[in-house]
N, C-alpha and C positions, 0 to 999 in steps of 0.2 A: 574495622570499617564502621563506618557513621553512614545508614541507608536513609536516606529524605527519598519520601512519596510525595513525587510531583501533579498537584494541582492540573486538570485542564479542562479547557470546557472550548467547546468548536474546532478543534486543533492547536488552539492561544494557551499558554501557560497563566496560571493567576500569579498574578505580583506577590502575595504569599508566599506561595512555594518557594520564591526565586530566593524570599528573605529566609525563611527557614534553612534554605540549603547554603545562603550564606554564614548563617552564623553555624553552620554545622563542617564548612570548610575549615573557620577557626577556631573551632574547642578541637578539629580533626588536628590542624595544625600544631596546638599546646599536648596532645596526644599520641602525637606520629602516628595518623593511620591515615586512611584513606577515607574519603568521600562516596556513596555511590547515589544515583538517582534513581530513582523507581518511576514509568510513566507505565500508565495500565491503557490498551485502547489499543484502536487503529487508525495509522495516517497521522501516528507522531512524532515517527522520527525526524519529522523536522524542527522539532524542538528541542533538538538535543543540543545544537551546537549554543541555545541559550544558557542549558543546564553548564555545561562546562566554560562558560562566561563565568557563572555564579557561585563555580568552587567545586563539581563534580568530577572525579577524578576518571570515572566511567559512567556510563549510563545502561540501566538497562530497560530493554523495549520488552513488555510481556502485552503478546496476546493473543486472540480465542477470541469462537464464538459469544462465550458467555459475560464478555468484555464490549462490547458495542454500546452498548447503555449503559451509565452507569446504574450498580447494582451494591448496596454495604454490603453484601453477602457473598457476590460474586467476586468483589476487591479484595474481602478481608482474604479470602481463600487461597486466591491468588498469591496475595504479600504474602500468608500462612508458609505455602510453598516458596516462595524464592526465599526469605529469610531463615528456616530450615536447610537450604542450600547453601548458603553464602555464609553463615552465619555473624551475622555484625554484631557489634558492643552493642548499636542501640537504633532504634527507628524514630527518625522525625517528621511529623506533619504540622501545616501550619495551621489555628485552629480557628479554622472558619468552620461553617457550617457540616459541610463535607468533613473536612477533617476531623472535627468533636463526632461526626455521626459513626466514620470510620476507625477511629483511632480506638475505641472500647472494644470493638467486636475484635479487633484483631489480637489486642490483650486480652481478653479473654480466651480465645483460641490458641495462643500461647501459653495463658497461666504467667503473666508479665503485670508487672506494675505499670501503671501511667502515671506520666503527670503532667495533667492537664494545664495547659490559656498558661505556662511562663513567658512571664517578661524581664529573664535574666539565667544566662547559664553561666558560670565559672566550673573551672579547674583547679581544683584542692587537691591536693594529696594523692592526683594524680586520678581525680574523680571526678568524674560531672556531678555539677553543683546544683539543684534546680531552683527558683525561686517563685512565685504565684503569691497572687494576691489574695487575701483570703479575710473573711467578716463582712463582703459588699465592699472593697477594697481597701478595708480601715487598718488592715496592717498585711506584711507581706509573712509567708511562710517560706525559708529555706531548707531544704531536707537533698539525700541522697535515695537513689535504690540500690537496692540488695537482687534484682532481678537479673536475668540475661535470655536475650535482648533488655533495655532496659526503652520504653514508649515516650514520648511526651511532644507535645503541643503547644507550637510556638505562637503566641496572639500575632496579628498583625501589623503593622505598621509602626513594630516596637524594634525589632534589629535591622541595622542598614543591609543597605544592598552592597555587595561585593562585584566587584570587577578584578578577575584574573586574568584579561589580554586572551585567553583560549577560547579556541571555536570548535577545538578537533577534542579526539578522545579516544574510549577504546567503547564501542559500542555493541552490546549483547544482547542479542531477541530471543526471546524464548516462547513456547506457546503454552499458554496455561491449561495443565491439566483440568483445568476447571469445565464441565460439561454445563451446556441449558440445563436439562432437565434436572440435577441437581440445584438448581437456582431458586426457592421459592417465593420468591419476590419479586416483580420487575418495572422497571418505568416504562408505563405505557404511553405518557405522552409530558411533556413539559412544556406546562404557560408560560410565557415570560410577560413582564409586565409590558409596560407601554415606552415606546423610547428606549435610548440606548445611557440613560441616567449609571454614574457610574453610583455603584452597593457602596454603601455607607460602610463596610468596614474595609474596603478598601482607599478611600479619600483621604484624601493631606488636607483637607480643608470642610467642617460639617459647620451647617446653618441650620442649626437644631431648634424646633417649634414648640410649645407646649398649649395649656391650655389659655394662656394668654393670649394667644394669637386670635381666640374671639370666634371666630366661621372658619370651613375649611377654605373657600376662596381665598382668604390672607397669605392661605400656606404661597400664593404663586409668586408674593414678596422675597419670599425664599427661593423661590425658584430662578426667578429673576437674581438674585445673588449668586446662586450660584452658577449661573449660567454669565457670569462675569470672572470669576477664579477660577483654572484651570485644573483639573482634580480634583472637586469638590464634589459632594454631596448634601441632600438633605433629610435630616431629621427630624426623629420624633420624638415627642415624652409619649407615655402610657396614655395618660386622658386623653392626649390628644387622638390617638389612635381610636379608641377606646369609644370616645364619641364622634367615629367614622369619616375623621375631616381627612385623614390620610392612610395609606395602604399601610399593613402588617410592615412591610419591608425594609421600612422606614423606621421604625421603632429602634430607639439604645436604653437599654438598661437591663437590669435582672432576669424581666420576661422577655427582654429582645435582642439586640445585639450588642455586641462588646467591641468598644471602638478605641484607637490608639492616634487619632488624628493631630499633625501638626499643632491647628487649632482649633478650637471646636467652641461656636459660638452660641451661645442657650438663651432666646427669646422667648418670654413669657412661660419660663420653667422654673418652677418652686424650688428642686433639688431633692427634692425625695430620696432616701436615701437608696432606694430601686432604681432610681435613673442613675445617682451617682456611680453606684458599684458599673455600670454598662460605657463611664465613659471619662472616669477618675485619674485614668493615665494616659489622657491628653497631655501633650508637651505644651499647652498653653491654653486655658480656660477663660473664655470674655462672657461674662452673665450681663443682660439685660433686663433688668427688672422695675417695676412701679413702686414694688414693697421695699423697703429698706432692709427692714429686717427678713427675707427673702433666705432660706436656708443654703440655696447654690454660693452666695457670696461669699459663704465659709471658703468654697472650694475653688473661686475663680482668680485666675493672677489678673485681671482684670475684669473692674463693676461697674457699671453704669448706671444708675438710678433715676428712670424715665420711662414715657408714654416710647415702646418699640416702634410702634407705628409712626413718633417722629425722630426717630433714632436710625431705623430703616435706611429712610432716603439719601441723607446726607453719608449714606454710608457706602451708599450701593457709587454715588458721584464720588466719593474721593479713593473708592476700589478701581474704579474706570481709571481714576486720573494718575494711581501708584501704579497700575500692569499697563497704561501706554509710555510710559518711560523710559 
């Protein structure tokens, strides 16, 4: 069995998980084994009948006290225990934040190898294959593990979604051995930001800023972009961050997030090779830049070479006039 830990946050599944556990339905498939889901919490089984949409052959429900918030401590413990029960070939998480924070502790608690952010699994020899970008993403590394379970982490919005026609399943709850007071950690409270902006590493679509954009007021050029394509978000370079025109949140690259978007459009960003590595496997790169020689252009399947600020408008008008079509 192939066990994917399902992402959730309010009782919603993240789009993540849904891709992880599809492509985990089909290395299950080139395998002959089974799929399972892992959801940790309460008041999720009503997500199950998504998981078994996206390739889960069963699901199982764990939880306890010490599962209400999430907790890396409390979850790794948990998985510890079910995956010592069930014993599967290998665990999948998809590697957002939550998942890169959880997916170490649990290998470690194992004595299991990871391998971390792949954007490519194959079937060799009867092996999963894994592959990861590796130098800031200037070349890709393939390798196997020798482990069992065997960990790894799938980036996001790099394997499709799966539709199997299923709603039903065989569904298992269980309650985690896991006490409070064994916990030393806990979430005491969670900000969220402002608005219901979808997380950059979830977007089919990033409107990425840099230091060219000048003042942080510019950034709402973007904003207004993407508040015209549906699934989009927007981003950030480091400077820009850096010099406080926009939140942490927004940040792609080495120091930020690692993004896999449709397309991912970079206004007034040099290319550094710290942003590159954060957003290099975009399926389609559009750089906007004043400098010619602009280091992103290396990397863009499409360049522009112009003032952003009149490049913007005509852009934001012919986005209107391609999505009322």
């Amino acid at each position: 069995m192939i066990l994917v830990y399902i992402e959730a946050r309010k009782g919603k599944v993240k789009k993540a998980a849904l891709e992880a556990l599809s492509e985990a339905r089909r290395r299950a498939e080139e395998l002959k084994t089974d799929v399972g889901a892992a959801l940790l919490g309460s008041g999720l089984e009503a997500a199950a009948p998504e998981a078994f949409a996206r390739g889960a052959h069963k699901v199982f429900l764990l939880e306890g006290d010490a599962l209400g918030a999430y907790s890396a401590q409390a979850q790794a413990m948990a998985l510890e225990e079910l995956v010592k029960e069930i014993k599967p070939e290998a665990v999948f998480f998809s590697a957002t934040a939550q998942g890169k924070d959880l997916a170490p502790r649990l290998a470690a608690r194992l004595g299991a190898s990871l391998a971390s952010d792949c954007t490519r699994l194959e079937i060799k020899d009867g092996k999963i294959e894994y592959t990861r970008p590796v130098f800031a993403g200037k070349a890709f590394l393939s390798f196997r593990l020798k482990s069992r379970p065997q960990l790894a982490s799938l980036r996001p919005n790099v394997f499709p979604l799966l539709d199997t026609g299923r709603k039903e399943g065989e569904v298992v709850k269980k309650t985690a051995a896991v006490k409070p007071d064994e916990v030393k950690g806990r979430v005491a409270e969670i900000l969220e930001g402002k608005g219901g902006a979808l997380d950059v590493t979830e977007a089919e679509v990033i409107f990425s800023g840099g230091r060219g954009m000048k003042a942080p007021e510019n950034f709402a050029l973007l904003e207004e972009l993407s508040g015209v394509v549906p699934r989009s978000a927007v981003g950030a370079s480091r400077s820009a961050v850096d010099s406080g025109w926009i939140d942490h949140h927004h940040q792609v690259g080495q120091t930020g997030k690692t993004v896999s978007p449709n397309v991912y459009f970079a206004f007034g960003i040099s290319g550094a090779i710290q942003h590159l590595a954060g957003m290099s496997s975009s399926k389609v790169i559009v750089a906007v830049n004043k400098d010619p020689e602009a280091p992103i252009f290396k990397s863009a399947d499409y360049g522009i070479v112009g003032d952003l600020f009149q490049v913007i408008p005509p852009l934001k008008d012919e986005l209107k006039k391609l999505l009322a079509e």
